[in-house]
TORBA-77924 format. One record per residue (C-alpha): y, z, x; residue in three letters. Coordinates in pm, whole numbers, padded with zeros to 5 digits, always signed. Layout:
<rs>
YZXALA ...
</rs>
This chain:
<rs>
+00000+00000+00000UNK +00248+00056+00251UNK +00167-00300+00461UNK +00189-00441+00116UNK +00553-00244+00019UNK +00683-00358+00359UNK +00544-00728+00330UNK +00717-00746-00040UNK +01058-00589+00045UNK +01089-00788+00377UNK +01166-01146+00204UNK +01514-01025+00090UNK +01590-00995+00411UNK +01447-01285+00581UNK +01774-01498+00496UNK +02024-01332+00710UNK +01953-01432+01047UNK +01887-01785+00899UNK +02213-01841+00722UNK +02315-02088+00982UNK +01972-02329+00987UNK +01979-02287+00610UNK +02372-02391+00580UNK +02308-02709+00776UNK +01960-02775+00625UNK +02104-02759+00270UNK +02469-02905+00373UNK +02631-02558+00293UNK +02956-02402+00319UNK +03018-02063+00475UNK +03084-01925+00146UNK +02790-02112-00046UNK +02571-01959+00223UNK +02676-01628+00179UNK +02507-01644-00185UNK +02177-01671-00020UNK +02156-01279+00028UNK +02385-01232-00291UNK +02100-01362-00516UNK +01810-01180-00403UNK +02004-00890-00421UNK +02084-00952-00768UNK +01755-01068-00840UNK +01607-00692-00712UNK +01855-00537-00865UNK +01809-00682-01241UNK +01407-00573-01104UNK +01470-00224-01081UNK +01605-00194-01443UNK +01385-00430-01569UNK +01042-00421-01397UNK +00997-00089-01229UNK +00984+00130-01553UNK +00666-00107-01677UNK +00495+00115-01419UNK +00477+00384-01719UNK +00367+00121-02001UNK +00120-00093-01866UNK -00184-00047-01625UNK -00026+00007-01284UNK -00291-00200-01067UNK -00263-00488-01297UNK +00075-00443-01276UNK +00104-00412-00912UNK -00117-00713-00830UNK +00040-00978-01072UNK +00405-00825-00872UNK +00199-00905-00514UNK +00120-01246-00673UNK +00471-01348-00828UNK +00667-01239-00516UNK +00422-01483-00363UNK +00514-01793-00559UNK +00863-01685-00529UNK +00819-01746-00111UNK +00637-02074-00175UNK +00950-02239-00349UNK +01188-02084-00089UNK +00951-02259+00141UNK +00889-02600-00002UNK +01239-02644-00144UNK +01350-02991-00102UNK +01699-02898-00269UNK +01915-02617-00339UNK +01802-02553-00709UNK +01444-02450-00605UNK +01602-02264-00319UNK +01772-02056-00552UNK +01524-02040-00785UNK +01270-01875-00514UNK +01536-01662-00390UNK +01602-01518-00752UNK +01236-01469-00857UNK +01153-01308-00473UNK +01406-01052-00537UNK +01323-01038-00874UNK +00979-00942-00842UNK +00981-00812-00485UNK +01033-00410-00670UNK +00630-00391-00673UNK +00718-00180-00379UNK +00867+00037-00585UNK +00650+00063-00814UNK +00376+00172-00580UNK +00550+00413-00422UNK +00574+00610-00725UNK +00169+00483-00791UNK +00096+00681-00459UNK +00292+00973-00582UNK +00021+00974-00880UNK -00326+00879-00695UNK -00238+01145-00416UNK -00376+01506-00434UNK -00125+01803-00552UNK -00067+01913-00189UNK -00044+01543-00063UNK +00187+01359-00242UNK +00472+01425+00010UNK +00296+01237+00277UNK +00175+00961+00049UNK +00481+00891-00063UNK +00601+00941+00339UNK +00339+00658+00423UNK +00418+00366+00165UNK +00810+00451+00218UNK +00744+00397+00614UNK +00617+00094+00571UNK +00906-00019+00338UNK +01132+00097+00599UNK +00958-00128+00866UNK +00932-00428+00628UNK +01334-00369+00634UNK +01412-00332+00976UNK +01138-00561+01119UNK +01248-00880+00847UNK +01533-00983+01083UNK +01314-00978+01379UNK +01024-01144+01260UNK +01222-01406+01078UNK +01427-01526+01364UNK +01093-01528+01545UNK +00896-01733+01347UNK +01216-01964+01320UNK +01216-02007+01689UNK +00847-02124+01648UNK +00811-02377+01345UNK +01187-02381+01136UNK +01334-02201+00891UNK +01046-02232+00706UNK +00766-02075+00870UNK +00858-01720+00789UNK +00832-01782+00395UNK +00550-01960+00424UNK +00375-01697+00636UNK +00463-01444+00438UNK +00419-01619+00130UNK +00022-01624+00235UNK +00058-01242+00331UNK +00126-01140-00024UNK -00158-01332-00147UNK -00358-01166+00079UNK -00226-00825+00004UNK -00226-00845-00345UNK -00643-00941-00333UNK -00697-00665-00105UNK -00496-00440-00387UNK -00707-00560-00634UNK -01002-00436-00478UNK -00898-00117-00344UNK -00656-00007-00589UNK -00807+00235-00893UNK -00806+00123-01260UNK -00505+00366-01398UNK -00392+00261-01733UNK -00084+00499-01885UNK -00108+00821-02017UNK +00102+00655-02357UNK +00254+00317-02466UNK +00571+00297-02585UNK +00774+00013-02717UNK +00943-00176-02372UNK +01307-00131-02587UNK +01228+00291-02602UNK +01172+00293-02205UNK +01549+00220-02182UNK +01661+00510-02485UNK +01390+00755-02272UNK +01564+00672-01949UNK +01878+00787-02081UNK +01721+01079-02166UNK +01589+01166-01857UNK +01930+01134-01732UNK +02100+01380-01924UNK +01835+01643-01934UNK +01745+01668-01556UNK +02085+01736-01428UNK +01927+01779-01029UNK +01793+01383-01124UNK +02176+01318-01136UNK +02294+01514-00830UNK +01958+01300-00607UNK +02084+01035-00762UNK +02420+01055-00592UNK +02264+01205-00310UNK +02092+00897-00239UNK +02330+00671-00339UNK +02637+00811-00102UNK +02395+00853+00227UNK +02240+00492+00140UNK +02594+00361+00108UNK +02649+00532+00468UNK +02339+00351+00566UNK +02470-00038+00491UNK +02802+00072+00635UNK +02632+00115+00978UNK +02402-00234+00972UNK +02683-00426+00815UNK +02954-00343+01067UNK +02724-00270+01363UNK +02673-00685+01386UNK +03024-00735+01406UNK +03110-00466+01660UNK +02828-00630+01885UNK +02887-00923+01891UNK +03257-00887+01924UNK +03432-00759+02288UNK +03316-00564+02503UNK +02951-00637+02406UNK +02927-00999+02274UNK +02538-00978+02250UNK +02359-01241+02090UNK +02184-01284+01781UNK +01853-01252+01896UNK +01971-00947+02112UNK +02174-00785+01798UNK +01840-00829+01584UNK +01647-00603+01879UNK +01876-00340+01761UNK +01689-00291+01462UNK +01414-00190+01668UNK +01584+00143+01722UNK +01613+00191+01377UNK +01273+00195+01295UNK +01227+00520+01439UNK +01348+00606+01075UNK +00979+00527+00948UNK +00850+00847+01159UNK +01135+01050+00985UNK +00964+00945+00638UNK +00599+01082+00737UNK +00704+01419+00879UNK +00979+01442+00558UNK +00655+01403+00330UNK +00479+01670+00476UNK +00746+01937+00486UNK +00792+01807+00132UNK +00384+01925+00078UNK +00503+02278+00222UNK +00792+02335-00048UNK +01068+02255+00216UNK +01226+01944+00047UNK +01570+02108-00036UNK +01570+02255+00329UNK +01498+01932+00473UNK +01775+01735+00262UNK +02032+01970+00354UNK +01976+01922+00734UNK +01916+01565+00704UNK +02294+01560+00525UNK +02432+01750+00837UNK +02279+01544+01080UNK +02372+01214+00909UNK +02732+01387+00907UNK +02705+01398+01303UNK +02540+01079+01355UNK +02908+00945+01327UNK +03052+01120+01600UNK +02810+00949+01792UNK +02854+00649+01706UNK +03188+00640+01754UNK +03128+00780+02139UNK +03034+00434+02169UNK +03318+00374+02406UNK +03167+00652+02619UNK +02840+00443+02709UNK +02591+00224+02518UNK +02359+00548+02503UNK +02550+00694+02240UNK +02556+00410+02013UNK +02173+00389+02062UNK +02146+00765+01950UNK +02405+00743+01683UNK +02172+00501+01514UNK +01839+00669+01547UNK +02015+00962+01414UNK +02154+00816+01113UNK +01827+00621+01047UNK +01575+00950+01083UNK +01869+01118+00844UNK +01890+00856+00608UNK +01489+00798+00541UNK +01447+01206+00567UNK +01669+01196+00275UNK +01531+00930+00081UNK +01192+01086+00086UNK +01253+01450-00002UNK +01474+01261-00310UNK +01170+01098-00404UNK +00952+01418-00408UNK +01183+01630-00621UNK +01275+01338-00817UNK +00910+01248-00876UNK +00821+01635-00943UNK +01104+01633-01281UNK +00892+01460-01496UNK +00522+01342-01375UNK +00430+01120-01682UNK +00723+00924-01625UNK +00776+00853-01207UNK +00815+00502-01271UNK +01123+00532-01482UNK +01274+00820-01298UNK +01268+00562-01009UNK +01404+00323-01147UNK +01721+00511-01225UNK +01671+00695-00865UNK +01633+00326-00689UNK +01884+00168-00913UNK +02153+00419-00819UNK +02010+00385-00461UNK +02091+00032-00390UNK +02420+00021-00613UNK +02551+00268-00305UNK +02441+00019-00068UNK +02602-00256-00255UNK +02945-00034-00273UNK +02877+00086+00112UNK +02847-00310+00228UNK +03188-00377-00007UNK +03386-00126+00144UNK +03266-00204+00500UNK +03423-00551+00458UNK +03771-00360+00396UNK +03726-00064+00621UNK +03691-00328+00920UNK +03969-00548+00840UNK +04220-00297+00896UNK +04056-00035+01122UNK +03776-00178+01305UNK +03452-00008+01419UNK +03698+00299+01388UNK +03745+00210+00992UNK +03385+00161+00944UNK +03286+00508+01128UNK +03537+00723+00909UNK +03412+00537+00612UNK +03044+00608+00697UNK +03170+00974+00797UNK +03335+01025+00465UNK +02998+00879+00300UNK +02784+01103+00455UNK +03034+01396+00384UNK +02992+01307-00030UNK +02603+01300+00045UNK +02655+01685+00169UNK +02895+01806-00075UNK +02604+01663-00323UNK +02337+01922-00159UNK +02609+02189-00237UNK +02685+02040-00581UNK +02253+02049-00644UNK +02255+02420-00498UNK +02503+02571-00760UNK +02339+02369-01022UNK +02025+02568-00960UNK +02153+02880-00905UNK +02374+02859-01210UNK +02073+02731-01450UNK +01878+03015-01335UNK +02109+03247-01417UNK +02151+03112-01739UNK +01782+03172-01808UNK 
</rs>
């Protein structure tokens, strides 16, 4: 499940170091080009309103398998587009259909033992993290070796393999009760206002993902601007370093087991907080850059996953739909985190984007205070 999370998510992502081959392939202006990552992200956003809660109607390896197998055919038109209708068309239904990592996550959450659910939910998010941080990488790769092409079509014939391998090793686990698809959305709503520490993870997640984008949007721009003016290729090594984040999800999961999720959100808050000041001790020596990152990226997945367990632990018959709303407020903050980069570097630099990221990372901590009093003052109340 995680190897298949990490192959799914990874095809949103495979664009961006392409944008170039695909703007002269497809005779594409800069701006045109840009809407090559604007429509899968659209496309997985409108998936985790619209897909992810299904994982609380229907039967969940069905449902995971048939995601494996659409994301699939999604790749193969990306692949064999001759114009740029079919290109967008596979870019929309990859995106679209690419949340079947979400919806296992939450699926792993349910198979795993009581006392194991932090680290199975530590183990499919790590290898959603890789898929992330590895896409760049691997696409520009593969691009070096057979075109623009050759990382769709690879992965294209991944999925198919991963979703037959799901098929067979996944359990049969239909839903504990169907509802009408139009009462999922009325019952999401619901779980909103009654779980008010689902709204404070919520904008936990959102403000330290938002953090998150700020650093990988603005970190290409300070590199390959003066004094560094790396390379692509060299830039997309950075990511390397980041994936040090996918040991921070394992070792989040099990603290999560022992009942030390709030513990491990708060310092994971702090440290993101400080991960800024390193960053911006960039002009001190390439060293602290390096560390800034694999600071911010352990904080930012240590985050994510004790979200996930508390989140997951409001409601277990509905996980799926808690989330969505979870995921959906998730990547909205990375949406508003990449906006605001755009602004925070046109008038203040790498400077700009550091405050920005600082002040992002501040909300996420001011959240795990806002979460605190909640509890306390609830049980007081009772």
């Amino acid at each position: 499940m995680a190897t298949a999370t990490g192959l799914s998510v990874a095809g949103n992502y495979f664009a961006q170091p392409l944008l170039g081959l695909l703007a002269r392939h497809f005779h594409l202006g800069s701006g045109t080009a840009a809407l090559v990552v604007t429509v899968g992200q659209v496309g997985y956003a409108c998936g985790l309103v619209l897909l992810v809660p299904l994982g609380d109607l229907v039967e969940r390896r069905r449902l995971t398998v048939t995601l494996c197998v659409v994301t699939a055919f999604g790749l193969l038109c990306i692949a064999a587009a001759p114009n740029t209708a079919l290109l967008w068309t596979g870019l929309a239904v990859t995106g679209l259909f690419s949340v079947g990592a979400q919806v296992m996550v939450p699926f792993a959450a349910t198979m795993a033992a009581p006392d194991m659910k932090g680290r199975a939910v530590g183990i499919v998010m790590a290898g959603l993290l890789l898929g992330i941080l590895l896409a760049r990488t691997a696409a520009g790769g593969l691009a070096e070796l057979g075109g623009w092409r050759t990382p769709y079509w690879v992965n294209a014939a991944l999925m198919l393999t991963a979703a037959a391998l799901l098929r067979r090793a996944l359990p049969c686990f239909p839903p504990a009760r169907r509802i009408p698809y139009p009462a999922v959305f009325r019952s999401m709503a619901g779980l909103w206002r009654t779980h008010p520490v689902l709204r404070w993870r919520m904008l936990t997640g959102a403000s330290s993902f938002g953090a998150f984008t700020v650093l990988w949007t603005s970190l290409t721009l300070l590199l390959s601007g003066p004094p560094y003016g790396w390379s692509t290729a060299a830039i997309g090594l950075m990511g390397l370093a980041g994936a040090a984040g996918a040991a921070a999800a394992a070792v989040a999961g099990r603290l999560a087991d022992r009942g030390l999720a709030q513990l491990v959100t708060v310092v994971s808050a702090v440290l993101l907080l400080v991960s800024w000041a390193l960053l911006r001790a960039d002009a001190y020596g390439l060293i602290w850059l390096v560390a800034g990152v694999l600071v911010l990226d352990l904080a930012v997945q240590a985050v994510h996953i004790s979200n996930q367990n508390v989140v997951y632990a409001l409601a277990p018959e509905a996980r799926s739909r808690l989330n969505s709303l979870y995921m959906t407020s998730y990547f909205l903050g990375g949406v508003a985190g990449s906006a605001l980069t755009s602004l925070a570097w046109s008038h203040a630099g790498w400077g700009g984007a550091c405050a920005l990221g600082a002040a992002l990372s501040a909300v996420t901590l001011l959240s795990c205070w806002g979460e605190w009093y909640e509890r306390r003052r609830l049980l007081t109340s009772s």
